[in-house]
VEXDREN-2710 file (C-alpha; in Angstrom, 1 decimal):
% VEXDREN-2710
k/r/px/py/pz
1/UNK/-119.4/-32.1/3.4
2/UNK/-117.6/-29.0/4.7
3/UNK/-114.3/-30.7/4.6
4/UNK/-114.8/-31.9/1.5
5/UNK/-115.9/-28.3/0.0
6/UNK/-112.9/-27.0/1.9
7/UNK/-110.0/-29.3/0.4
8/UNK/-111.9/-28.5/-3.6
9/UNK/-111.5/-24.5/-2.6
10/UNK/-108.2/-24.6/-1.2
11/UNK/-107.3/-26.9/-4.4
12/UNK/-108.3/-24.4/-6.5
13/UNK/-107.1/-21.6/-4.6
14/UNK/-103.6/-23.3/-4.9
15/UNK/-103.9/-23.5/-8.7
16/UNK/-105.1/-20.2/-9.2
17/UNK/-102.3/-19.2/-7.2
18/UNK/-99.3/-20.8/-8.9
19/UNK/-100.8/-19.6/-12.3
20/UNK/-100.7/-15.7/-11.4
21/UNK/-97.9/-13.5/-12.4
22/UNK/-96.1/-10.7/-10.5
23/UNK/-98.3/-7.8/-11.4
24/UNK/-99.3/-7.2/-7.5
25/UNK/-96.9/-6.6/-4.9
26/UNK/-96.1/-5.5/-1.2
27/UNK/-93.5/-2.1/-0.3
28/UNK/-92.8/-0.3/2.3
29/UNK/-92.9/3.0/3.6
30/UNK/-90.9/4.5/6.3
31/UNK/-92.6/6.6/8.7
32/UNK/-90.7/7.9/11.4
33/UNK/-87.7/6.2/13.1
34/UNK/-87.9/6.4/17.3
35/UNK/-91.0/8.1/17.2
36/UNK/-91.2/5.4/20.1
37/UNK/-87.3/5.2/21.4
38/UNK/-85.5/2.6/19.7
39/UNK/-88.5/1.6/17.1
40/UNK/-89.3/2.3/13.6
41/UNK/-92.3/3.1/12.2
42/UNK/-93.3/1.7/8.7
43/UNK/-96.2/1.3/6.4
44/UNK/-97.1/-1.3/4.1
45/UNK/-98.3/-1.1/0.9
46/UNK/-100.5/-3.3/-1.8
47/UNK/-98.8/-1.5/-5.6
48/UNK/-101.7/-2.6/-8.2
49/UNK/-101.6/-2.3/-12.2
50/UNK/-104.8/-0.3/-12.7
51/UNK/-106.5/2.8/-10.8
52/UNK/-109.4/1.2/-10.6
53/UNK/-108.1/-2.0/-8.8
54/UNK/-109.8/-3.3/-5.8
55/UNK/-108.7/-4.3/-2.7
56/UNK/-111.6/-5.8/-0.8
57/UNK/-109.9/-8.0/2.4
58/UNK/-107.1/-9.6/3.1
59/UNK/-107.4/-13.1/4.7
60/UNK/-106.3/-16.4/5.9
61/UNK/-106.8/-20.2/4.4
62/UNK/-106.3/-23.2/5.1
63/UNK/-102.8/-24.1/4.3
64/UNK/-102.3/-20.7/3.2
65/UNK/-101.7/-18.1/6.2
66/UNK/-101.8/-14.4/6.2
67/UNK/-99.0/-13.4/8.5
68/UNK/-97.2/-10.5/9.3
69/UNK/-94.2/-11.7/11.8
70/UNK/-91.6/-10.0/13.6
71/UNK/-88.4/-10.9/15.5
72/UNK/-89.0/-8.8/18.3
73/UNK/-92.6/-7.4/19.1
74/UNK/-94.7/-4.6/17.9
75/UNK/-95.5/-1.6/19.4
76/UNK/-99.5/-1.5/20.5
77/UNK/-100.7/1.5/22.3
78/UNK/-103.1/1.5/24.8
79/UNK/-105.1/3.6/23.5
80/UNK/-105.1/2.1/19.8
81/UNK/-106.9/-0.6/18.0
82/UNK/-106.5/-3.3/15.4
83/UNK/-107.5/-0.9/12.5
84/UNK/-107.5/3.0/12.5
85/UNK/-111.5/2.8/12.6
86/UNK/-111.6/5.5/15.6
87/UNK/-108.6/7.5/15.0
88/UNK/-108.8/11.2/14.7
89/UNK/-105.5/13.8/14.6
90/UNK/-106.7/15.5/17.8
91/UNK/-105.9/12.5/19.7
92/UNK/-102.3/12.2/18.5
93/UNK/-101.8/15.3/20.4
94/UNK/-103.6/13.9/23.6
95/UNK/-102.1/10.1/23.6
96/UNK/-98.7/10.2/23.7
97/UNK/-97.7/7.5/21.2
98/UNK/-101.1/7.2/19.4
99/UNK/-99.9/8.0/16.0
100/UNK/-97.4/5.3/16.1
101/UNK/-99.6/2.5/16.8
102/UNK/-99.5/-0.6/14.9
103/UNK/-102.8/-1.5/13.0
104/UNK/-103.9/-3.4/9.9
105/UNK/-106.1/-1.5/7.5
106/UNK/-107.5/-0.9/3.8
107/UNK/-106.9/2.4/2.1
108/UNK/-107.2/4.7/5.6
109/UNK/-105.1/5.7/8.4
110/UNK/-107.6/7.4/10.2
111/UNK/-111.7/7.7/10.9
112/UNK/-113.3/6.5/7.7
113/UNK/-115.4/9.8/6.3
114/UNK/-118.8/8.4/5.1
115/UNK/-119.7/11.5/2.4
116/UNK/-116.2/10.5/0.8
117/UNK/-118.0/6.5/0.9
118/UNK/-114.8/5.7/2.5
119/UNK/-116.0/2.4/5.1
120/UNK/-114.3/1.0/8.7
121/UNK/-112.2/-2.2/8.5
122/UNK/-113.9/-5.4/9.5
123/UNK/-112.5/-7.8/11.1
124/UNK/-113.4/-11.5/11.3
125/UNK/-114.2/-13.7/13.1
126/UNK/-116.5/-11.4/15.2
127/UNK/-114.7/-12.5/18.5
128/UNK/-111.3/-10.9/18.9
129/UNK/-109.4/-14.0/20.4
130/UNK/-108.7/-15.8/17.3
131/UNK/-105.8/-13.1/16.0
132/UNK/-107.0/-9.5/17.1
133/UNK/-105.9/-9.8/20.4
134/UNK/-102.8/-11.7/20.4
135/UNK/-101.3/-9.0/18.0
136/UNK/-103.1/-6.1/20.0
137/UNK/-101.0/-7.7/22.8
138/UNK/-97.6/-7.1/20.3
139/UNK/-97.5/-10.5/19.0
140/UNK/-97.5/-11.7/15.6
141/UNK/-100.6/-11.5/13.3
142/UNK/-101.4/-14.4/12.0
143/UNK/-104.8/-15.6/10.4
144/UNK/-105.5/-19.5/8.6
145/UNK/-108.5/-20.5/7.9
146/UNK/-110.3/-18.1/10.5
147/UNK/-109.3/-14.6/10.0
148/UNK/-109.9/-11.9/7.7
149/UNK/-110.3/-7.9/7.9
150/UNK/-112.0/-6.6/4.8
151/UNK/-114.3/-3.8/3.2
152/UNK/-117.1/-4.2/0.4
153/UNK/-117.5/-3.2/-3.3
154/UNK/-118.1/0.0/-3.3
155/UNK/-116.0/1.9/0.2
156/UNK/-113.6/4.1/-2.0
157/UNK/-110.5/3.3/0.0
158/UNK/-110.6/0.2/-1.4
159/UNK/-109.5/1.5/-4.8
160/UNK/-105.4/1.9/-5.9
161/UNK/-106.3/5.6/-7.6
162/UNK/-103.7/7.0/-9.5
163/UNK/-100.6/6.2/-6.8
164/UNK/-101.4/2.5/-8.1
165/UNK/-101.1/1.9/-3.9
166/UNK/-103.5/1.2/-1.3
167/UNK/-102.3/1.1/1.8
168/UNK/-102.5/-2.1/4.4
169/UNK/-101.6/-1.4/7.5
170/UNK/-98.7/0.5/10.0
171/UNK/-96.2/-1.5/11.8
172/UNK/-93.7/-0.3/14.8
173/UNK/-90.6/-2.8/16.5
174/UNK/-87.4/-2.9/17.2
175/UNK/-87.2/-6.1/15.1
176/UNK/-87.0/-7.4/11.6
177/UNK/-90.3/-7.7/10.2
178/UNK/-91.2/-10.7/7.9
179/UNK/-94.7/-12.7/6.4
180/UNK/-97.0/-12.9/3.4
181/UNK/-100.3/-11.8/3.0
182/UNK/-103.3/-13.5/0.9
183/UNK/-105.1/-10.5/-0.8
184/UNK/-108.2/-10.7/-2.6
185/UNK/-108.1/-8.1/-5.3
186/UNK/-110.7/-7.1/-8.1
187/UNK/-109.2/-6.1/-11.2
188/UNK/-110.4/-3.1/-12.9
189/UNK/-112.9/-3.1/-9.7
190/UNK/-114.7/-6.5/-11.3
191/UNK/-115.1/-9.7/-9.6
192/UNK/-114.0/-12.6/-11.4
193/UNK/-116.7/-15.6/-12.0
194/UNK/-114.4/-17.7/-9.1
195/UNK/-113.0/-16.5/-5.8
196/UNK/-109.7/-18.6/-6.2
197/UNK/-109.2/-15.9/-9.3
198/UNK/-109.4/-12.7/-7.0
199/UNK/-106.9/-14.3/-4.5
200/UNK/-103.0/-13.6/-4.6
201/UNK/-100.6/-14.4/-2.2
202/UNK/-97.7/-11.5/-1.7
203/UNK/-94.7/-11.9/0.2
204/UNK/-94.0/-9.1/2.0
205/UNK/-89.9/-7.8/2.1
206/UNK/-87.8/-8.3/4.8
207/UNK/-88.0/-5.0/6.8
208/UNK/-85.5/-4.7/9.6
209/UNK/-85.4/-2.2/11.7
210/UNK/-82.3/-0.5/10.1
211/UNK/-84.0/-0.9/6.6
212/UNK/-82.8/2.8/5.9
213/UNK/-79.6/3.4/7.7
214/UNK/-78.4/6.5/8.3
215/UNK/-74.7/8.1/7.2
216/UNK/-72.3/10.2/9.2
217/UNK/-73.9/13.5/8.1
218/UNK/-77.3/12.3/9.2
219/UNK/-78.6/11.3/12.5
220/UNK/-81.4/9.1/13.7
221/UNK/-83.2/12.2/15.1
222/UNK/-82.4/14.6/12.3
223/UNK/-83.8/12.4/9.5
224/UNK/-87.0/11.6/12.0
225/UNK/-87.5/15.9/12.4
226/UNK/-87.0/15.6/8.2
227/UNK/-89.3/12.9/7.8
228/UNK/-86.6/11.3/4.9
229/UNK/-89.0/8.6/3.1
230/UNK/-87.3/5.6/1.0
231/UNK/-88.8/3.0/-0.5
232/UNK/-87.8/1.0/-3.6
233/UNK/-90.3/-1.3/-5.4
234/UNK/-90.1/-4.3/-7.4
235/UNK/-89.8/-1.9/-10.9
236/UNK/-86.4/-0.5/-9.7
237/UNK/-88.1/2.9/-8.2
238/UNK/-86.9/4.3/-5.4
239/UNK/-89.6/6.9/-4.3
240/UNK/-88.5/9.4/-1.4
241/UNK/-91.0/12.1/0.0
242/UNK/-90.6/14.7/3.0
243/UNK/-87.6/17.5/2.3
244/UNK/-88.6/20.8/2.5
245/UNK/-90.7/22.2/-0.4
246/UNK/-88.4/24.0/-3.4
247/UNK/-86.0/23.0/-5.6
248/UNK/-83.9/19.3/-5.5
249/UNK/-81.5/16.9/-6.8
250/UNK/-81.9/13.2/-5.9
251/UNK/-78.4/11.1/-6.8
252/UNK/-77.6/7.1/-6.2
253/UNK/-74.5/6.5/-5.7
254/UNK/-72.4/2.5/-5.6
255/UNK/-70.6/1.4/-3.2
256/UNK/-67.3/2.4/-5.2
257/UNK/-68.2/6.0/-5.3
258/UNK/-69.6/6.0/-8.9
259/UNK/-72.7/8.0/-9.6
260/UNK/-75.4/5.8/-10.8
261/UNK/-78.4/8.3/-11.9
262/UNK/-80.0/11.3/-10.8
263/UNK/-82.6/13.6/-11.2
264/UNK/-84.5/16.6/-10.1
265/UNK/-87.1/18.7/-9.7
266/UNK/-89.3/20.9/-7.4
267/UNK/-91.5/19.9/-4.4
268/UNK/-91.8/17.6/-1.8
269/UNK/-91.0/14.5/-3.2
270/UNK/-89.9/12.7/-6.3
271/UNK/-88.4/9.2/-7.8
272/UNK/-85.3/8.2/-8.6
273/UNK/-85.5/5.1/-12.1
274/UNK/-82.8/2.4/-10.5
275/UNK/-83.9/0.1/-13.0
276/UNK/-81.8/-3.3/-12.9
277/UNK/-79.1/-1.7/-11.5
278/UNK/-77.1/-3.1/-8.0
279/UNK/-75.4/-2.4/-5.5
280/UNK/-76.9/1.1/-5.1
281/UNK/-75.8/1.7/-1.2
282/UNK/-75.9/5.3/-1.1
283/UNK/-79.1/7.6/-2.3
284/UNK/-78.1/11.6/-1.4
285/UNK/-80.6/14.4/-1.8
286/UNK/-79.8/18.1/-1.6
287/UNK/-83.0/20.0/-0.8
288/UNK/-83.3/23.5/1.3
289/UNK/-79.5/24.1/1.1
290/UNK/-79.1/21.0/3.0
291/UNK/-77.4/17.6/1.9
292/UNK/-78.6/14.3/3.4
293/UNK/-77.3/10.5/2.8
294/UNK/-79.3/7.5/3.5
295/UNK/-78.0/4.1/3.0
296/UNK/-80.8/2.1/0.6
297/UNK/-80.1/-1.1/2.8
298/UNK/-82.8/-3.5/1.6
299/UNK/-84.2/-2.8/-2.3
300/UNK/-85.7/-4.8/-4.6
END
């Protein structure tokens, strides 16, 4: 009777599945490059439609894995876990490494804070053999038909807020990084009347370890010490945070040397609209008196 009530779900799940559009997807974030020699550091992100979308787990099914895969291996610190459940700044400064762990998560990167009714990740199945530990050990993480890690209606880090982004986990290797992830999602925070309705299946990009290469005016170590952020999502918007605080100009340049857009502004951060366009290779961004050029490798 199980097996039967499991072929009817995954039936439906697959239906439900082809049916859905692209309104949901994955991006990345880079973090730091050789904060661990010779790795990069990146986090990955579920982009909604509505503030008040909900992530509540992200899981694996029969026929339809969750995996996040990657050529090489990922860095796992000693003193780390699976999720960022027990994570507190101090101990970045303690642990050498700590803050460069890989772990999977929903909405928090460190100790949930109860009066903010953020919640801990849960993992299932309750024994750590099944997937835990074989990607604690810096192997791939894959889940079928028994894994999950989740939160309930209700934790606020499950909900996209006005970013549209809830973040899902933070991944360090020397490799390229590669997988899909089944995400159950509740629109406008409501549960729909079937679970194969809440499900979507998201390819995550290609991430390799050079995703954001660096030009002759920029080193490895000098855009790690700026903290240089690129990202480009599925809408043609290439978000970049970390120069120092005052006024900028953001350009994208072709590969032929012909300015594409550009804009500014003042702060931290900002976007630059890329829109339909290709073959943007270079993105350069005056900030502080300074001029720095990343190559936008891997885009949309």
């Amino acid at each position: 009777m199980k097996n039967i009530f499991t072929i009817i779900l995954a039936m439906a799940i697959a239906t439900s599945m082809e049916a859905q559009n692209e309104s949901y997807f994955l991006s990345w974030d880079l973090i730091a490059v050789d904060g661990i020699e010779g790795m990069t550091t990146n986090r990955l992100y579920l982009n909604t439609t509505a503030s008040d979308d909900f992530l509540t787990s992200v899981s694996g099914w029969a026929g339809f894995e969750s995996m996040v895969q990657t050529t090489t291996s990922f860095y796992q610190n000693e003193n780390g876990w699976v999720s960022p459940n027990s994570n507190v700044s101090e101990l970045f400064d303690i642990f050498e490494g700590l803050e460069y762990d890989s772990w999977i998560t929903i909405g928090i990167d460190v100790a949930p804070v109860g009066a903010n009714l953020e919640m801990g990740i849960g993992t299932f199945p309750p024994s750590a053999d099944v997937w835990v530990l074989p990607f604690e050990a810096g192997g791939d993480l894959l889940m079928d038909a028994d894994g999950a890690w989740y939160i309930t209606l209700g934790s606020s880090n499950g909900i996209a807020g006005d970013d549209l982004q809830i973040l899902l986990g933070q991944f360090t290797t020397d490799g390229t990084i590669t997988g899909s992830l089944n995400c159950q999602i509740f629109s406008n925070g409501i549960p729909a009347d079937s679970l194969a309705d809440d499900l979507y299946t998201l390819e995550i990009p290609e991430r390799s370890a050079d995703a954001v290469g660096v030009g002759e005016q920029l080193s490895a170590a000098s855009l790690h010490d700026w903290s240089l952020e690129l990202r480009a999502d599925f809408a043609g918007r290439c978000e970049l945070f970390g120069w120092p605080s005052g006024p900028w100009l953001a350009e994208a340049w072709s590969a032929d040397g012909r300015l594409i857009t550009a804009t500014s502004g003042y702060g931290r951060g900002g976007q630059l609209a890329l829109n339909e366009q290709s073959g943007v290779v270079l993105i350069r961004v005056v900030a502080g008196g300074q001029a720095r050029v990343a190559r936008l490798v891997k885009g949309w």
